[in-house]
C-alpha positions in Angstrom: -24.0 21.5 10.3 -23.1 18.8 7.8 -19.8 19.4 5.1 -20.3 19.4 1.5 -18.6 15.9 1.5 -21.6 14.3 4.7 -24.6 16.3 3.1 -23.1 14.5 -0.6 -23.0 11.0 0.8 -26.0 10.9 2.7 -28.5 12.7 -0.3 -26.9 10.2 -2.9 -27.1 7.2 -0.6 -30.9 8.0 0.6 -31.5 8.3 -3.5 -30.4 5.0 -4.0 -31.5 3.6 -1.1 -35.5 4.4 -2.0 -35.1 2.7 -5.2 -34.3 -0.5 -3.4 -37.0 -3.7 -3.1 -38.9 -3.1 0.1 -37.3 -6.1 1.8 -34.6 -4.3 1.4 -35.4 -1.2 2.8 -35.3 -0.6 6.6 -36.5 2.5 8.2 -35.2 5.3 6.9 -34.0 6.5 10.0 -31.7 3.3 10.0 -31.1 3.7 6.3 -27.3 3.6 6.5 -27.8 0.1 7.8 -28.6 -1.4 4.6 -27.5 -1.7 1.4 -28.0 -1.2 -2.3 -29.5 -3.8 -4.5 -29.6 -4.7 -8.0 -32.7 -3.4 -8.7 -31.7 0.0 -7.5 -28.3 0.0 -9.4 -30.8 -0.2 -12.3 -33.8 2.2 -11.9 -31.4 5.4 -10.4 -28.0 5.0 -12.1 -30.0 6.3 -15.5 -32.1 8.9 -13.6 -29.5 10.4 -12.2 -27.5 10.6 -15.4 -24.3 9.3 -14.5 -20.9 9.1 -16.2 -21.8 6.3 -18.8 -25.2 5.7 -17.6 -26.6 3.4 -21.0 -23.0 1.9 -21.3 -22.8 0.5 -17.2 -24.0 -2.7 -17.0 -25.9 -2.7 -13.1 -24.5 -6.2 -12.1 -21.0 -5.6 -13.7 -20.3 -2.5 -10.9 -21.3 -5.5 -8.2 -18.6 -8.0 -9.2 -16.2 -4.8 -9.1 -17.1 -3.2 -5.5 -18.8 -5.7 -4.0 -16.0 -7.1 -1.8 -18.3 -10.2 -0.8 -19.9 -11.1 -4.1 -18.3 -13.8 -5.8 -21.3 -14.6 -7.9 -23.7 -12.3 -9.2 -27.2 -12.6 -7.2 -29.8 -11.3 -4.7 -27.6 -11.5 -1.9 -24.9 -9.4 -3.4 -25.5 -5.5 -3.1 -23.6 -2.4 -1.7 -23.1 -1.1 1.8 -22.5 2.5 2.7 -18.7 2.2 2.0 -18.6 0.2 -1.3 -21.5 2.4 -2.6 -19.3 5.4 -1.9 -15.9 4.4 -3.3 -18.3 3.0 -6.4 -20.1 6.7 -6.8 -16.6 8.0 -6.7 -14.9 6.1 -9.6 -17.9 5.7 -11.8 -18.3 9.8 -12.1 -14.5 11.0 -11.5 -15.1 13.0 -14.8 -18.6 14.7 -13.8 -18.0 18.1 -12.3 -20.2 20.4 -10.6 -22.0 21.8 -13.7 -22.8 18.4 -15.1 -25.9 16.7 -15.6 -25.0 14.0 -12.8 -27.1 13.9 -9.9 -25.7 12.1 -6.3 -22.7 12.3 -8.0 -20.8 14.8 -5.2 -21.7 18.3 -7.3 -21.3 19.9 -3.7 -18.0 18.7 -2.9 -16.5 18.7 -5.9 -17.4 22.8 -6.3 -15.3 23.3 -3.6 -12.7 21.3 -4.8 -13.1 22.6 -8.3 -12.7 26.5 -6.5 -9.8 25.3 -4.5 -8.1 24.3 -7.6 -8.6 27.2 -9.7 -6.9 28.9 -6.9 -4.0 26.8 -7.2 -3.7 27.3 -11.1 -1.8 30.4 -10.6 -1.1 30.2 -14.3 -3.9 28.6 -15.7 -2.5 25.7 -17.1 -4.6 23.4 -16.1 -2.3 21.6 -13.3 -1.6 22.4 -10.1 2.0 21.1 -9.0 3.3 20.4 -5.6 4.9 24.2 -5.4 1.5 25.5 -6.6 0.3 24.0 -3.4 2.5 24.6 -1.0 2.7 28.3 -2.2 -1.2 28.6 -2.1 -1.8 26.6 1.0 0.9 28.8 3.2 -0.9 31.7 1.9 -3.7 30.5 3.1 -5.4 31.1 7.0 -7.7 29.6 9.4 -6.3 25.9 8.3 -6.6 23.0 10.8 -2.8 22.7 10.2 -1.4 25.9 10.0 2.3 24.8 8.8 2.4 23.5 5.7 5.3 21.4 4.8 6.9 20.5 1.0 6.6 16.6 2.6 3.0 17.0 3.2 2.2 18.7 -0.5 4.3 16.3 -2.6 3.2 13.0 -0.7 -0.5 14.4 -1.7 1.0 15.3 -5.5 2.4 11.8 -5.8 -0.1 9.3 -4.3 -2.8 11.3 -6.4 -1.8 12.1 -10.3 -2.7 9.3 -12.5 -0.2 10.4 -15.1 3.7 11.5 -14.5 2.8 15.0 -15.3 4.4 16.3 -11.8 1.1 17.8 -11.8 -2.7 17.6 -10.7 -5.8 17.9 -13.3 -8.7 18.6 -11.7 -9.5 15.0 -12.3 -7.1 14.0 -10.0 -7.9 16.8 -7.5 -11.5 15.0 -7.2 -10.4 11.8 -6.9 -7.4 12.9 -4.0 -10.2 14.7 -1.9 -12.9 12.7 -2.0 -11.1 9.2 -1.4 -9.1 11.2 1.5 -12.6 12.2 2.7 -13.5 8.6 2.0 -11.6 7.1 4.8 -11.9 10.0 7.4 -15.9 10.2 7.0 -17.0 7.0 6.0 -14.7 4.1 6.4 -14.8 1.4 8.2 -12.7 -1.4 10.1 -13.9 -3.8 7.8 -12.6 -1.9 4.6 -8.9 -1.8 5.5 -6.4 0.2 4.1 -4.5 -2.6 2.3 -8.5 -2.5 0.5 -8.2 1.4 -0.3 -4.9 1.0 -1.7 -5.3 -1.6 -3.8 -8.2 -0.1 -5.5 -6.1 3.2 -5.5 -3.4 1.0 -7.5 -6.1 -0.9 -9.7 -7.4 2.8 -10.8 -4.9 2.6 -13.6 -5.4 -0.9 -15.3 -9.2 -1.6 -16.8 -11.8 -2.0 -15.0 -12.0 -5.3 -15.7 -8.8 -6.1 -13.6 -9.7 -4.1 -10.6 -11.7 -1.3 -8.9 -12.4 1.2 -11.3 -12.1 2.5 -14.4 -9.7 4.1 -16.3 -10.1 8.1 -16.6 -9.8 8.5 -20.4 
């Protein structure tokens, strides 16, 4: 049985992946071979009502995650990884009851219910003590200790604000890009990659990968 996270990937990839020009399209049991053109990027992005669907410009969101394409053409287009990492930044703000579709609705319920957990007090953040508090509560984890070092590492590499605290903005983004690079990375998307587009999430788009969350 497939998690939230593999059943998210795999319907928003195949989506996409149908949309493509028939020479780009293998079989579809060998779908995750290929990648995701241009002309793709520009028939599903608006049917599936994404975060700023009539404001992205298609061959834009190739320059930015694209790690090959240097030039805009038919030879640049998205493998499983970058399409990912792309559907992660470009609908950070759309949460399970949004219009989005293959946007991560599934995962990002459970997230969303995880974090209302959390919010002891409502507020609208969950700080490191939240979590460590509600996670030892917690049973049947994978790792049953819980440790301050393991809560505040996750606090700190994932707020985009000094807030000493999580929105549920940042709760997304920390799950799904640490889902990211258990489920579906790859040797030839390092970690040196992941970080720097985890750094470049807080400058514009236009000097990195991804936008900024305003």
């Amino acid at each position: 049985m497939l998690n939230p996270f593999e059943e998210d990937v795999k319907a928003s990839f195949k989506a996409f992946w149908k949309n493509n020009k028939p020479a780009n399209q293998g079989s579809e049991a060998a779908m995750f071979e290929d990648e995701i053109d241009l002309q793709s990027l520009k028939k599903t992005i608006p049917a599936s009502n994404w975060d700023r669907a009539s404001a992205i410009i298609p061959e834009h969101l190739l320059e930015v995650y694209d790690l090959e394409c240097e030039v805009v053409d038919d030879k640049c287009a998205l493998d499983l990884q970058e399409f990912v990492y792309m559907n992660i930044f470009e609908n950070i703000k759309s949460g399970p009851k949004s219009k989005c579709e293959n946007c991560f609705k599934k995962t990002k319920t459970v997230i969303e219910q995880f974090f209302q957990y959390l919010d002891c007090n409502k507020d609208g953040l969950v700080t490191a003590e939240n979590m460590f508090n509600g996670m030892s509560n917690m049973k049947g984890l994978p790792y049953p200790t819980t440790t301050t070092t393991m809560v505040n590492d996750f606090v700190l590499n994932t707020m985009e604000h000094k807030s000493a605290g999580l929105d549920v903005f940042d709760m997304y983004y920390g799950f799904l890009v640490g889902m990211y690079e258990r489920v579906v990375e790859e040797d030839d998307l390092t970690e040196v990659n992941v970080n720097a587009m985890k750094v470049a999430r807080r400058r514009n788009v236009k000097d990195g990968f991804g936008p900024l969350r305003k």
